[in-house]
N, C-alpha and C positions, 0 to 999 in steps of 0.2 A: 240063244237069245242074246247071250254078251256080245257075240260078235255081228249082230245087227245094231247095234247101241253105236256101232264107231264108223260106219258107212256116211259118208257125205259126198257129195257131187265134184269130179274133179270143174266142173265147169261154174259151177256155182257155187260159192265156200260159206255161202249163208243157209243151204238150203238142209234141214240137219231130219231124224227122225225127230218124231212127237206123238205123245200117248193121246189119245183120246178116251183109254178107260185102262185099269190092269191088262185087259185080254187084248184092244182095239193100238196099233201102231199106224202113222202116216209117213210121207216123206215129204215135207215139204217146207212150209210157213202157218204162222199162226195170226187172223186179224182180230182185234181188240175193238171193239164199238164203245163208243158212249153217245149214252145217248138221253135226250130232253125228256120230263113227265110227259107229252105231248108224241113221245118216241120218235120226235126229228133224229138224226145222226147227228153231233154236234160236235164228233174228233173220233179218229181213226190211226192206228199205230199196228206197223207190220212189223212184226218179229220173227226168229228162228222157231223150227218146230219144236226144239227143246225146253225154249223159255217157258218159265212159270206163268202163269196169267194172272197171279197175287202182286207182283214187280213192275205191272206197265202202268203208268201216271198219265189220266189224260184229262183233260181240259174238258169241263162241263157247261 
């Protein structure tokens, strides 16, 4: 498992692992929605798969 932790893309250097649960790994990017009581989308923020989802500030 440590040495799937450091694998990234020689072609893409944003594109990193990401947990989806203890057991569940991706490869790839993570999108962040915000969105309206009304549930319009009202801002959108792509991040590395590694990034926390507690860290992205988005406009409401």
């Amino acid at each position: 498992m440590e040495k799937i932790k450091s694998i990234q893309s020689e072609h893409d250097e944003d594109a990193t692992i990401g947990h989806k649960s203890i057991d569940t790994n991706f490869f790839g990017y993570k999108s962040h929605l915000a969105m309206t009581d009304e549930r319009l989308i009202s801002g959108i923020e792509v991040t590395t798969g590694r990034s926390t989802d507690t860290n992205v500030k988005l406009p409401r």
